[in-house]
Biopython code that builds the backbone (N, CA, C, O; Angstrom):
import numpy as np
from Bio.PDB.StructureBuilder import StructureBuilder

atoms = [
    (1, "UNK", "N", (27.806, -65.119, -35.967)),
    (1, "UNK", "CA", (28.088, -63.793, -35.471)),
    (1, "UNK", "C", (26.843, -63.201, -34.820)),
    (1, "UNK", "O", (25.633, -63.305, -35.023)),
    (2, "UNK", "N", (27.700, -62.466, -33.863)),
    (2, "UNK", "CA", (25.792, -62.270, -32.898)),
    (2, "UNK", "C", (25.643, -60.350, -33.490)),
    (2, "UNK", "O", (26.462, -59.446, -33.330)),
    (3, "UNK", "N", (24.577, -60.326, -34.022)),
    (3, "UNK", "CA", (24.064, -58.800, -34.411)),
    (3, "UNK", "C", (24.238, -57.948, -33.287)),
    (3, "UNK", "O", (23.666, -58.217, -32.230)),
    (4, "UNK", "N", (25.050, -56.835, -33.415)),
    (4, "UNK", "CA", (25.126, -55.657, -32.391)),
    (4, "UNK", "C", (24.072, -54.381, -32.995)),
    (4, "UNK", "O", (23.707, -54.328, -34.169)),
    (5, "UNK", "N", (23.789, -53.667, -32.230)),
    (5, "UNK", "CA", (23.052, -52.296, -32.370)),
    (5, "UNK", "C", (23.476, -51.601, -31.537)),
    (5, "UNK", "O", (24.212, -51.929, -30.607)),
    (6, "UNK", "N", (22.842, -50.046, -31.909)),
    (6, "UNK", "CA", (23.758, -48.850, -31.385)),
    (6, "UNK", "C", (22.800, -47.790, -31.912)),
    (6, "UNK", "O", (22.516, -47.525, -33.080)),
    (7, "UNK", "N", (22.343, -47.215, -30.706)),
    (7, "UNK", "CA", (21.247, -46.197, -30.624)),
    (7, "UNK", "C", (22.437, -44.625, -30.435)),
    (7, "UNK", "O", (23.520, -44.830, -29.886)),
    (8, "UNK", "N", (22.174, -43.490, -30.820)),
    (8, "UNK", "CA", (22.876, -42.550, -29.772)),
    (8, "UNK", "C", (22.015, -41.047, -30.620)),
    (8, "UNK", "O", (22.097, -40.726, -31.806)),
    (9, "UNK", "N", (21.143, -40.291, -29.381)),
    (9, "UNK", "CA", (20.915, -39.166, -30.133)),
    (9, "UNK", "C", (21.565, -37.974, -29.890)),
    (9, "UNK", "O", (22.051, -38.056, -28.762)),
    (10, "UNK", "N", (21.871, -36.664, -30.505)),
    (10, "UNK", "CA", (22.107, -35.584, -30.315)),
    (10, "UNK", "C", (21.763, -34.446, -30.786)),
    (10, "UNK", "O", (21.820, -34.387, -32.014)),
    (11, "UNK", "N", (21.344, -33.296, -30.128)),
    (11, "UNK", "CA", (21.018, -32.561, -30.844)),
    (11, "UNK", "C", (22.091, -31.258, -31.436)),
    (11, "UNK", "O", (23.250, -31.053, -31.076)),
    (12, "UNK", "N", (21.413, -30.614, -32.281)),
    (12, "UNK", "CA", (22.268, -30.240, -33.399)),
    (12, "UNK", "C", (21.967, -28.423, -32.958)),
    (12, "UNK", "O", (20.859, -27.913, -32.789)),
    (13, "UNK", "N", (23.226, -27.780, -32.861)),
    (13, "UNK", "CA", (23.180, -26.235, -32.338)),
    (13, "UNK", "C", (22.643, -25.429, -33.687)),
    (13, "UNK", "O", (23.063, -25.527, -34.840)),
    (14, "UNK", "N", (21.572, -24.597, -33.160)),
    (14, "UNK", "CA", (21.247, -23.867, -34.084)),
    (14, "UNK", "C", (22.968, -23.160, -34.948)),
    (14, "UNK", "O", (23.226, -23.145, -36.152)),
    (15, "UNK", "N", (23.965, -22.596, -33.614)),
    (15, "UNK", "CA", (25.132, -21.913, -34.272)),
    (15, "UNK", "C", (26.440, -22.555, -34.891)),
    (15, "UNK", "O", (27.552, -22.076, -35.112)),
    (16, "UNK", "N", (25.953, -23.691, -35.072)),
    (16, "UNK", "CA", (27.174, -24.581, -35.803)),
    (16, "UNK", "C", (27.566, -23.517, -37.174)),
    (16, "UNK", "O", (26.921, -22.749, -37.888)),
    (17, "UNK", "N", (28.877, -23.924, -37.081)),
    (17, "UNK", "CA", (28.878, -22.692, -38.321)),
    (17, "UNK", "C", (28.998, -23.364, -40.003)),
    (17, "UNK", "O", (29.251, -22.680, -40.994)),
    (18, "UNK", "N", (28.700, -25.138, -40.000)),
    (18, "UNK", "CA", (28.026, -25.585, -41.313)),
    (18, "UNK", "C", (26.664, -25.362, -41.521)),
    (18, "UNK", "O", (26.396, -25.833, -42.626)),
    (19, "UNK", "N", (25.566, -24.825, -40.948)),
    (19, "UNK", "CA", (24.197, -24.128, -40.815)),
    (19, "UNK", "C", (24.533, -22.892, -42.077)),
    (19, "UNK", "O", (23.918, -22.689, -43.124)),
    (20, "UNK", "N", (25.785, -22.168, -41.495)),
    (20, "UNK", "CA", (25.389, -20.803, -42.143)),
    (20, "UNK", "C", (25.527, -20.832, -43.728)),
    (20, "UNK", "O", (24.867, -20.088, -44.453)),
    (21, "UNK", "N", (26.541, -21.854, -44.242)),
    (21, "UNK", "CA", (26.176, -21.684, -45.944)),
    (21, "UNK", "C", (25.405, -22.718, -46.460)),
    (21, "UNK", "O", (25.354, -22.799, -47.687)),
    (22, "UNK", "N", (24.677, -23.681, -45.661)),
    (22, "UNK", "CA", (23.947, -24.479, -46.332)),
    (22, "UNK", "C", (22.758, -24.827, -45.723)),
    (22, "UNK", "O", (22.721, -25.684, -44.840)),
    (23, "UNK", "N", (21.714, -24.195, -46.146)),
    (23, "UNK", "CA", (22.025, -23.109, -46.875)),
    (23, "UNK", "C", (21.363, -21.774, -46.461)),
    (23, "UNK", "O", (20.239, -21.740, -45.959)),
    (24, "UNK", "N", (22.254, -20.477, -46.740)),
    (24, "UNK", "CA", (21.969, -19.435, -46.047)),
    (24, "UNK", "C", (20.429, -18.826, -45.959)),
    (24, "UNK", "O", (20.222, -17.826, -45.271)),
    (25, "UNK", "N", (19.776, -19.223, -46.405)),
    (25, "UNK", "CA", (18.350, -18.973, -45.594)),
    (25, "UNK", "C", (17.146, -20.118, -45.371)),
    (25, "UNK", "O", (15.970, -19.867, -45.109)),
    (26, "UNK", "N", (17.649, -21.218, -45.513)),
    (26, "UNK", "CA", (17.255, -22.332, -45.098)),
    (26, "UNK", "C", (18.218, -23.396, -44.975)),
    (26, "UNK", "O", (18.748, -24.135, -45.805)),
    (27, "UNK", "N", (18.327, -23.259, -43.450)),
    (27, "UNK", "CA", (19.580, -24.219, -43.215)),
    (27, "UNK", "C", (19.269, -25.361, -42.802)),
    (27, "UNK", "O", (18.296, -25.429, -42.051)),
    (28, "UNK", "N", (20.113, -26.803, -43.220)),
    (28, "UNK", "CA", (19.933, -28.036, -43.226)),
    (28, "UNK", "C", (21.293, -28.711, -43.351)),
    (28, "UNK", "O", (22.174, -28.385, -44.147)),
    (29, "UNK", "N", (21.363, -30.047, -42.137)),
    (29, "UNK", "CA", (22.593, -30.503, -42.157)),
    (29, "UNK", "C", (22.489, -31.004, -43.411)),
    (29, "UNK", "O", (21.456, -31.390, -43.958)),
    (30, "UNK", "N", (23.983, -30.983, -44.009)),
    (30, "UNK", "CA", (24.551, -31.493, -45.151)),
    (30, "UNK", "C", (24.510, -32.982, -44.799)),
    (30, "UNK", "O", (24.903, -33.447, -43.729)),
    (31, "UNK", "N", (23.947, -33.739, -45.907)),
    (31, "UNK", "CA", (23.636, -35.650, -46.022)),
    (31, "UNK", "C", (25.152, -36.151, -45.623)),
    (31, "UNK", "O", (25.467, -37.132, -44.950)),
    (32, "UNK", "N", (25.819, -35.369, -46.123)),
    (32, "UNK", "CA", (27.633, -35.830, -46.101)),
    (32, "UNK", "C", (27.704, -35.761, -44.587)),
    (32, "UNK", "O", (28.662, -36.437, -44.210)),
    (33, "UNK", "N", (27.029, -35.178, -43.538)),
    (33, "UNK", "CA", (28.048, -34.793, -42.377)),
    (33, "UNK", "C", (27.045, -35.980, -41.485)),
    (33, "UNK", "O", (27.494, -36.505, -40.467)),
    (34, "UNK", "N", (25.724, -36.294, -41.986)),
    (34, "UNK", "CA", (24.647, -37.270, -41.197)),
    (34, "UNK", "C", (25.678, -39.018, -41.768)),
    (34, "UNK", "O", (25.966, -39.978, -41.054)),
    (35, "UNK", "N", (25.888, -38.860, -42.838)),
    (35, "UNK", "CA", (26.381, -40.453, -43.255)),
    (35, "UNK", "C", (27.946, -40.480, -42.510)),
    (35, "UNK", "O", (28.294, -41.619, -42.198)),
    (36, "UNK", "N", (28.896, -39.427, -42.196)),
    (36, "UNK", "CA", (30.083, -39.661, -41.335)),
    (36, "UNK", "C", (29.579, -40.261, -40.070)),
    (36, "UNK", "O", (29.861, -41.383, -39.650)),
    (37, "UNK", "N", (28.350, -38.874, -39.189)),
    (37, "UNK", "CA", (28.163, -39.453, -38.054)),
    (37, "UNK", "C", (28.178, -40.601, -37.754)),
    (37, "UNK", "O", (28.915, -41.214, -36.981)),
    (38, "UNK", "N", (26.992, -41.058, -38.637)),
    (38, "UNK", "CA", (26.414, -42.627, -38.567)),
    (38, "UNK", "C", (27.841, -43.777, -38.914)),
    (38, "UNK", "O", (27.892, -44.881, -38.370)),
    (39, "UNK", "N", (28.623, -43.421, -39.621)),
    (39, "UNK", "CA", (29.947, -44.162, -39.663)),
    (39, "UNK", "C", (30.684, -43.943, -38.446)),
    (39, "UNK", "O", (30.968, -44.970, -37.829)),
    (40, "UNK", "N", (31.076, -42.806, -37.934)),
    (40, "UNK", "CA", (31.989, -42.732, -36.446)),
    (40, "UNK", "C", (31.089, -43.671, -35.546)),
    (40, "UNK", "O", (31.596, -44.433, -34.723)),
    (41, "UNK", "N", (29.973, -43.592, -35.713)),
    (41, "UNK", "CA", (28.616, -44.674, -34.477)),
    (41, "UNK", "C", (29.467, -46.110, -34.449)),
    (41, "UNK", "O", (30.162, -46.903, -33.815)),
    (42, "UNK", "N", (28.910, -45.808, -35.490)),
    (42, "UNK", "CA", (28.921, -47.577, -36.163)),
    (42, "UNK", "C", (30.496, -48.110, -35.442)),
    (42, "UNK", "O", (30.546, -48.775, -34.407)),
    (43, "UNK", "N", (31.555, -47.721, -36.123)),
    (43, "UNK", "CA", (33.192, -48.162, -36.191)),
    (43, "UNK", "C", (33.343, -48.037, -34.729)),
    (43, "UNK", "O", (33.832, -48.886, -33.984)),
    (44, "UNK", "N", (32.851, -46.834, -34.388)),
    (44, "UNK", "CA", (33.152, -46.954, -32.820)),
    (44, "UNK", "C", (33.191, -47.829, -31.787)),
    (44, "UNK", "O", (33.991, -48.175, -30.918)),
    (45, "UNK", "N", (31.780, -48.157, -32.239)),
    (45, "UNK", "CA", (30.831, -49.273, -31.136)),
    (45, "UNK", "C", (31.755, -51.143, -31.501)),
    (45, "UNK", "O", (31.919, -52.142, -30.801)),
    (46, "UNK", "N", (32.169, -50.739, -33.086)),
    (46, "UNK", "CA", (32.720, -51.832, -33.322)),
    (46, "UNK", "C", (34.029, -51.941, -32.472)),
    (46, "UNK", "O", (34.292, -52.910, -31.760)),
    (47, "UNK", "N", (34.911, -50.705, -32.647)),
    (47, "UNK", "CA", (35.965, -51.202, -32.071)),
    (47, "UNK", "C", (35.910, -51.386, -30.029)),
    (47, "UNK", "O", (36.682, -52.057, -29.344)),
    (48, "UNK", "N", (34.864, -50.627, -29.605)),
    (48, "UNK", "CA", (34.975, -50.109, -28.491)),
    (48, "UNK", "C", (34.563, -52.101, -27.833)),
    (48, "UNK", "O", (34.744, -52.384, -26.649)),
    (49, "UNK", "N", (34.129, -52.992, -28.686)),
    (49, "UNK", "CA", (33.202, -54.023, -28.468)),
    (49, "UNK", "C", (34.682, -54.983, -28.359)),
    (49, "UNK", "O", (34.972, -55.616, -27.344)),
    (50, "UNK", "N", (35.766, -54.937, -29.949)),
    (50, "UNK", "CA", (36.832, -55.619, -29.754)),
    (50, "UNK", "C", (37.709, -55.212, -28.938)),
    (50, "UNK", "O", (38.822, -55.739, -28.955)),
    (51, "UNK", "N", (37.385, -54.099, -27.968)),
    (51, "UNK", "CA", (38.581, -53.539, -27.192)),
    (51, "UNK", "C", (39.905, -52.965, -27.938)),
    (51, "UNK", "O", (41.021, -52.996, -27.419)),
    (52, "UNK", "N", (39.585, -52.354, -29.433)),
    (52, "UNK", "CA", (40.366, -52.265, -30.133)),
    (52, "UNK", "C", (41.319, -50.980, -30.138)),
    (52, "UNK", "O", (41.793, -50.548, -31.188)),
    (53, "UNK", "N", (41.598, -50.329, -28.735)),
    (53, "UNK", "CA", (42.390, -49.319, -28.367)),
    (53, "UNK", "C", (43.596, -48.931, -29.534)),
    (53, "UNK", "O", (44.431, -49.721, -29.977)),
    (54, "UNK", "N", (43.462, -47.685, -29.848)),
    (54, "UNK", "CA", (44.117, -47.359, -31.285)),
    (54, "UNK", "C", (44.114, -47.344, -33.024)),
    (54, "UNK", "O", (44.798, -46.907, -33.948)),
    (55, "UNK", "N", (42.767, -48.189, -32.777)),
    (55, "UNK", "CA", (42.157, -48.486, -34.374)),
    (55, "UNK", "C", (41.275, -47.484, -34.579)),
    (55, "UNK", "O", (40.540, -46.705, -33.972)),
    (56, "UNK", "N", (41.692, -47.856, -35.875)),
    (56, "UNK", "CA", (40.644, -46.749, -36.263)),
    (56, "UNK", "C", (40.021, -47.303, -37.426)),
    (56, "UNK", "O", (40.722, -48.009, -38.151)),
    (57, "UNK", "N", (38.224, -47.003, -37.880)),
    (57, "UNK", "CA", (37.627, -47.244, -38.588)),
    (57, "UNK", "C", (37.661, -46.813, -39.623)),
    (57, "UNK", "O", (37.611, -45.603, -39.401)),
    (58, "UNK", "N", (37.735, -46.992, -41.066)),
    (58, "UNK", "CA", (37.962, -46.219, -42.504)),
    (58, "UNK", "C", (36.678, -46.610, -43.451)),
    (58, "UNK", "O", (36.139, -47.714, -43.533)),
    (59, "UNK", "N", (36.347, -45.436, -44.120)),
    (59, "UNK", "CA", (34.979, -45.678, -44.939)),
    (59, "UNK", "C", (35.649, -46.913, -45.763)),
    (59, "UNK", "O", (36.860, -47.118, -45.852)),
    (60, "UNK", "N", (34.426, -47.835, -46.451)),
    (60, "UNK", "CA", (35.634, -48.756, -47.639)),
    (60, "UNK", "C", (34.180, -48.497, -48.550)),
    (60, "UNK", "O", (34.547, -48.436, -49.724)),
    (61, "UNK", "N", (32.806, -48.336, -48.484)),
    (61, "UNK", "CA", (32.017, -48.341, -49.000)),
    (61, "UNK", "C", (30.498, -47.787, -48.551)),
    (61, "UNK", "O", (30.108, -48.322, -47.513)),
    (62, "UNK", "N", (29.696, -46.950, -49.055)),
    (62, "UNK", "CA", (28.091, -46.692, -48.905)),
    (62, "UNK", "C", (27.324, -47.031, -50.051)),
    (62, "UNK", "O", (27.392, -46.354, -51.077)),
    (63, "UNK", "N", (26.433, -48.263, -49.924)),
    (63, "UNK", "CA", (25.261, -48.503, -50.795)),
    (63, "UNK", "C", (24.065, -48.412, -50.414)),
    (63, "UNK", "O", (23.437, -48.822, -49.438)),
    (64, "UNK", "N", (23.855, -47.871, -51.236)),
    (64, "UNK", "CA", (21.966, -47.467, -50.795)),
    (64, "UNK", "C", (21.875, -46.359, -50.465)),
    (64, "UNK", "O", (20.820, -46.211, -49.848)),
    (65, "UNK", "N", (22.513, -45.332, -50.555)),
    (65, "UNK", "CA", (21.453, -44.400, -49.212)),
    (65, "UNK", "C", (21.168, -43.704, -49.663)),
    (65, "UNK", "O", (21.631, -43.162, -50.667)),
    (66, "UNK", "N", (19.777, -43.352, -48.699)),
    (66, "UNK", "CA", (18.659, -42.463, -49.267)),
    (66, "UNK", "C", (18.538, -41.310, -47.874)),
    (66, "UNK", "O", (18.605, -41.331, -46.645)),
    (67, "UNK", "N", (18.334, -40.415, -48.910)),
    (67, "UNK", "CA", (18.219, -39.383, -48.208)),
    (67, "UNK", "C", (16.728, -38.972, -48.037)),
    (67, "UNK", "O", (16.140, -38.615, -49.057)),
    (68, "UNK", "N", (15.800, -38.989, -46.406)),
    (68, "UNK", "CA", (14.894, -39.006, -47.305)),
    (68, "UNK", "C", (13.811, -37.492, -47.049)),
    (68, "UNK", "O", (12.925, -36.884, -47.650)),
    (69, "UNK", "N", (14.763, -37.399, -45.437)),
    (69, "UNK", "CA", (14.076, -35.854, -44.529)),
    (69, "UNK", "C", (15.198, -35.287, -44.543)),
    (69, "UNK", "O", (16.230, -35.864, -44.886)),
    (70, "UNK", "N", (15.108, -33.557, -44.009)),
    (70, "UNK", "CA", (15.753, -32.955, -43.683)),
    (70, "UNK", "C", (16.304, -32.486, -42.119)),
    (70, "UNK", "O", (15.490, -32.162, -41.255)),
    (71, "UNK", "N", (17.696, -32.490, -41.879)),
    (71, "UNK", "CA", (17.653, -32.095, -40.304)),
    (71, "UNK", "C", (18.018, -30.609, -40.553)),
    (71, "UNK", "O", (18.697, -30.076, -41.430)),
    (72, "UNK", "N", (17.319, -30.106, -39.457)),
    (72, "UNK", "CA", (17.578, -28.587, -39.021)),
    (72, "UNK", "C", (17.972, -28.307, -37.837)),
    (72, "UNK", "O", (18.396, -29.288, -37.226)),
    (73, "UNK", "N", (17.990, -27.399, -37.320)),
    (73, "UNK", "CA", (19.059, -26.521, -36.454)),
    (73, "UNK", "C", (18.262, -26.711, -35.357)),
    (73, "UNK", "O", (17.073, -26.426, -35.496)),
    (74, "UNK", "N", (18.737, -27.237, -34.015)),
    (74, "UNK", "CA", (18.186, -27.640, -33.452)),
    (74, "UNK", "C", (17.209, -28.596, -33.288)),
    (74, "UNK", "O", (16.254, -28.316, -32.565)),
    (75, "UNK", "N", (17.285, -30.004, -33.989)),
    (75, "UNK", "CA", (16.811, -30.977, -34.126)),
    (75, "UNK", "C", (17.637, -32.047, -33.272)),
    (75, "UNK", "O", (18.755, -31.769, -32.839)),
    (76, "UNK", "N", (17.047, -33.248, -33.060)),
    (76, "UNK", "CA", (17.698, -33.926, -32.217)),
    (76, "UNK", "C", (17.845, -35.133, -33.012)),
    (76, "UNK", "O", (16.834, -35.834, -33.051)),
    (77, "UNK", "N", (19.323, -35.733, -33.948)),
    (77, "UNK", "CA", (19.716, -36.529, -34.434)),
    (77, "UNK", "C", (19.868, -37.803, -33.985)),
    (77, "UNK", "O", (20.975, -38.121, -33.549)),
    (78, "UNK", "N", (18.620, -38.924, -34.007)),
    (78, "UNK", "CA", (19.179, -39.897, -33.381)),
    (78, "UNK", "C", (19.791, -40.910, -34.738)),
    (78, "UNK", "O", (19.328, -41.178, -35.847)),
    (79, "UNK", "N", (20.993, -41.274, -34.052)),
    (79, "UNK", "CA", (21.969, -42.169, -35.200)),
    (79, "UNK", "C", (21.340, -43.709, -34.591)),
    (79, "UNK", "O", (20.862, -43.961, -33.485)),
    (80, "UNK", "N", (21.516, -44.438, -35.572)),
    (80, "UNK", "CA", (21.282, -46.079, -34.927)),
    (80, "UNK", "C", (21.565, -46.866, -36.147)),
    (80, "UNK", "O", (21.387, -46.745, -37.359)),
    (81, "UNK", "N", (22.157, -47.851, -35.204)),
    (81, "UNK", "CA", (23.417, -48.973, -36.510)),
    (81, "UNK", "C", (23.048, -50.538, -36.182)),
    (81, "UNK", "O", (22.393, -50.702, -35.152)),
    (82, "UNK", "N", (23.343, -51.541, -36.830)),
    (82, "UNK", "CA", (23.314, -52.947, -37.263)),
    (82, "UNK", "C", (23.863, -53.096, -38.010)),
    (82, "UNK", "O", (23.744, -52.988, -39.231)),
    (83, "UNK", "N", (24.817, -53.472, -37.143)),
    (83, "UNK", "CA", (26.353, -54.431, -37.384)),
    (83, "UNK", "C", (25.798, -56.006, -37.814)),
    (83, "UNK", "O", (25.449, -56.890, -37.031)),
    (84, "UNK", "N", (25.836, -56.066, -39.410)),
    (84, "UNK", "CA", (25.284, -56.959, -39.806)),
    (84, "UNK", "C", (26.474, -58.061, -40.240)),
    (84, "UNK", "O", (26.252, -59.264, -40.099)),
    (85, "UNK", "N", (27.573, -57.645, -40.702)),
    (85, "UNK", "CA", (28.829, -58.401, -40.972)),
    (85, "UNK", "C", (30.340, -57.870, -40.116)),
    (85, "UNK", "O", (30.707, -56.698, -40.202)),
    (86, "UNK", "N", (31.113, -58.897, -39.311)),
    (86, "UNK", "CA", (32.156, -58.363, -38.538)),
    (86, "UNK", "C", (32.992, -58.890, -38.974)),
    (86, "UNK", "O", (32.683, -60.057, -38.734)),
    (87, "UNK", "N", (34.249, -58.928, -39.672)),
    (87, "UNK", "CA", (35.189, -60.256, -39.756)),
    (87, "UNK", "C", (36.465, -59.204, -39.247)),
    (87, "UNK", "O", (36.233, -58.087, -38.784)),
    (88, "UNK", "N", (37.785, -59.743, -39.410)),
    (88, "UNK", "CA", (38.750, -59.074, -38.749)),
    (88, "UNK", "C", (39.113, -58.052, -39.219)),
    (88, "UNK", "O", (39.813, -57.359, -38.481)),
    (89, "UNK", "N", (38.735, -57.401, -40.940)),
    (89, "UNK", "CA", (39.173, -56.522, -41.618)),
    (89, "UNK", "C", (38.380, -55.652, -41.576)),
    (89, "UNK", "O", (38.774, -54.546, -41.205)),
    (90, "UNK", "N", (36.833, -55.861, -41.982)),
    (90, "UNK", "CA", (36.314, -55.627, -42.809)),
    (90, "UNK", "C", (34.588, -55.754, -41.715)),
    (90, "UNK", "O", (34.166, -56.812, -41.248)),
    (91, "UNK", "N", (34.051, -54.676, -41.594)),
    (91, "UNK", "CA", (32.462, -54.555, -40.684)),
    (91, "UNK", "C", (31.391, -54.132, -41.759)),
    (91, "UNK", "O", (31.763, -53.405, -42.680)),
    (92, "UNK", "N", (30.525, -54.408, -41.715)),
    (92, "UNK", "CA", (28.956, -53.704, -42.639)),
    (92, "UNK", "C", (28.205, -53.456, -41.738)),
    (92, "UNK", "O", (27.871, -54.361, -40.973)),
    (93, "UNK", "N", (27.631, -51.886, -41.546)),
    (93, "UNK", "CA", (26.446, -52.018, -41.057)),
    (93, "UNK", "C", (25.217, -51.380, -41.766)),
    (93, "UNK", "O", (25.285, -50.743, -42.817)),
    (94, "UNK", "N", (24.296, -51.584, -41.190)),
    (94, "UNK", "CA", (22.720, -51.005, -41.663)),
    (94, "UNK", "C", (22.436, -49.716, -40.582)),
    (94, "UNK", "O", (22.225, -49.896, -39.383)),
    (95, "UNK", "N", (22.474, -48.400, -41.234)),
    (95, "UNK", "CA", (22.578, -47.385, -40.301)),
    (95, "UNK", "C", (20.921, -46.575, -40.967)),
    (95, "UNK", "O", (20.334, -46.614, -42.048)),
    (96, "UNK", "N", (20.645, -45.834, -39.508)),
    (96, "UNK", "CA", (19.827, -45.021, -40.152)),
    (96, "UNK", "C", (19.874, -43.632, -39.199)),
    (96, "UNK", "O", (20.208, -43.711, -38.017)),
    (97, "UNK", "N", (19.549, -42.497, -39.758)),
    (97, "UNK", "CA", (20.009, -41.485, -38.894)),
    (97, "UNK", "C", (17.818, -40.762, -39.082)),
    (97, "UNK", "O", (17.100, -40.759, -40.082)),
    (98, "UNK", "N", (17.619, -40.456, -38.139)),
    (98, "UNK", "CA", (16.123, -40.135, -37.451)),
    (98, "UNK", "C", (15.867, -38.754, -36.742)),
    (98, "UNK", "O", (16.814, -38.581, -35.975)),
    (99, "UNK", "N", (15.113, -37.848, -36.682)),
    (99, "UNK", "CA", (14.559, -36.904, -35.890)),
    (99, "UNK", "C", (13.279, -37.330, -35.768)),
    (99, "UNK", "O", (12.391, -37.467, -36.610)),
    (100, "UNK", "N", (13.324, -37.597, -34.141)),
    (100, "UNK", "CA", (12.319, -38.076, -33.661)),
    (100, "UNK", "C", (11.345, -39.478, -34.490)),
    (100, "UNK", "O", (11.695, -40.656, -34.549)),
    (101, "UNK", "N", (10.558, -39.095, -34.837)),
    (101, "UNK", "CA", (10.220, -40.856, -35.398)),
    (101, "UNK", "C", (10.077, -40.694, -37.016)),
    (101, "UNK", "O", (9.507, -41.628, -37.581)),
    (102, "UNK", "N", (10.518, -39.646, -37.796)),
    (102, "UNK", "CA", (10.715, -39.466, -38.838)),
    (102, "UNK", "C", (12.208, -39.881, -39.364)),
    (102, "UNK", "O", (13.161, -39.252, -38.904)),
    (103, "UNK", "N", (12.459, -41.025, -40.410)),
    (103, "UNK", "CA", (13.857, -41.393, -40.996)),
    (103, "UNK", "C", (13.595, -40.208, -41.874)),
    (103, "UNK", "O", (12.572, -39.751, -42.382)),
    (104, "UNK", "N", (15.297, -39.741, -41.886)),
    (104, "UNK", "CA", (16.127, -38.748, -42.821)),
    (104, "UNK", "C", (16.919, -39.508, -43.411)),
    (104, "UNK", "O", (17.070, -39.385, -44.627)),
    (105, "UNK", "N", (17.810, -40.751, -42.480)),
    (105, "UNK", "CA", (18.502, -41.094, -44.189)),
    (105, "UNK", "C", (19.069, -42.413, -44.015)),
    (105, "UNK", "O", (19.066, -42.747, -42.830)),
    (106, "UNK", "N", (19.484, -43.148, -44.690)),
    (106, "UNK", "CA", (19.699, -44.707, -44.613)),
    (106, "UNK", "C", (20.720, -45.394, -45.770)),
    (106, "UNK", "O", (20.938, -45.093, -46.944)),
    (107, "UNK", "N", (21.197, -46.367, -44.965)),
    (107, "UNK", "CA", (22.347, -46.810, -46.083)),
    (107, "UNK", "C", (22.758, -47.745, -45.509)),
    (107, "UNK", "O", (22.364, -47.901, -44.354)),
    (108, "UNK", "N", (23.903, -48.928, -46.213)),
    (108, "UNK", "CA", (24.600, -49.864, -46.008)),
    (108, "UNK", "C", (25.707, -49.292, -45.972)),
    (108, "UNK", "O", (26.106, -48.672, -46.958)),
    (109, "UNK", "N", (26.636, -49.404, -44.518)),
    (109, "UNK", "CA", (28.399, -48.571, -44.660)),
    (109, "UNK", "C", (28.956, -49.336, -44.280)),
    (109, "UNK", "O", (28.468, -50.021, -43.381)),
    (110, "UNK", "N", (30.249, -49.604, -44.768)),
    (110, "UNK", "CA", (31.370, -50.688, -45.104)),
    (110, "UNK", "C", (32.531, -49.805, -44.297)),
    (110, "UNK", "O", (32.418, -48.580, -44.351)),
    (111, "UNK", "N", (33.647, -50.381, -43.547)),
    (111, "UNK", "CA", (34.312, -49.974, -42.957)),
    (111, "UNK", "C", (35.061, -50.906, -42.714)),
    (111, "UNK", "O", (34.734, -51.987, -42.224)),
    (112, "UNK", "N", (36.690, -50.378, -43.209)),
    (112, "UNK", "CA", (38.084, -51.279, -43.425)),
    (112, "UNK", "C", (38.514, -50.594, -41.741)),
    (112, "UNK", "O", (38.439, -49.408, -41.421)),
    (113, "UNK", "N", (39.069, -52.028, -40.655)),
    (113, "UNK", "CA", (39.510, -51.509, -39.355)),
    (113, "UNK", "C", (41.453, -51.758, -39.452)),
    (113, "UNK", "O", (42.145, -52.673, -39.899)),
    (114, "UNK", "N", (41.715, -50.679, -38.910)),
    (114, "UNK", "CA", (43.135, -50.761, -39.254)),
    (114, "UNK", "C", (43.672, -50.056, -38.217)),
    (114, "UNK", "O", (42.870, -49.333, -37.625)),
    (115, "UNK", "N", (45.076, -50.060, -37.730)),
    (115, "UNK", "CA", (45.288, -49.713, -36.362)),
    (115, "UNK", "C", (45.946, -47.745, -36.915)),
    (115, "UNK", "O", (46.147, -47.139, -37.968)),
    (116, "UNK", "N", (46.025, -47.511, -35.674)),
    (116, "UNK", "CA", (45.990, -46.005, -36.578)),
    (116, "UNK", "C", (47.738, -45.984, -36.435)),
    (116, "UNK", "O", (48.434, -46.341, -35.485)),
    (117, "UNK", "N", (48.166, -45.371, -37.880)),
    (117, "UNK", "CA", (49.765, -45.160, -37.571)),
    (117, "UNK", "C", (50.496, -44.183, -37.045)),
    (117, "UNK", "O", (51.716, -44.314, -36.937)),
]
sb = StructureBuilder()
sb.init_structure("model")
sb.init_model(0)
sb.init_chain("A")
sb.init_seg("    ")
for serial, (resi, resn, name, xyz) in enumerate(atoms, 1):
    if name == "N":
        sb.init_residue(resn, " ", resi, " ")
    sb.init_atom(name, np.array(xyz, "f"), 0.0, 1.0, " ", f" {name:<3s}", serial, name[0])
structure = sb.get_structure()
């Protein structure tokens, strides 16, 4: 299997309105909403690679991850993945989500591909 990667940054609006309760005077994206991103990356790139028009990617597992910086409001999130296992069901990758050359957070994510009903 040949290793894929997948760079993509974005930055993050000071007025998102998950900023305002978390938390209300020091706001920081929630770890939960950085480990989806990095999963929509990941499944995406997977299916967009099998031409898999209509599938859709499903969490099946996260090991490891560490949380290790914080993103703030107006930071520029770069996501980046390694697609380390592909088989027809079942993808792993090695994701890490970054502001600027500082890692915020990292993990192994497992993702069941299934066509959407």
């Amino acid at each position: 299997m040949r290793t894929r990667r997948l760079r993509h940054g974005r930055a993050r609006r000071v007025a998102l309105p998950l900023f305002e309760g978390h938390f209300p005077d020091y706001p920081v994206l929630p770890g939960v909403i950085i480990m989806e991103a990095l999963a929509q990356a990941a499944s995406f790139s997977i299916l967009v690679a099998r031409e898999a028009e209509g599938a859709l990617g499903f969490f099946a597992g996260i090991d490891n991850a560490k949380f290790r910086n914080q993103v703030r409001p107006g930071d520029t999130l770069t996501l980046e993945a390694t697609i380390v296992k592909s088989s027809r069901r079942l993808c792993v990758a090695e994701v890490k989500a970054s502001v600027g050359d500082t890692v915020c957070a990292t993990a192994t994510q497992k993702y069941v591909l299934a066509p959407a009903a």
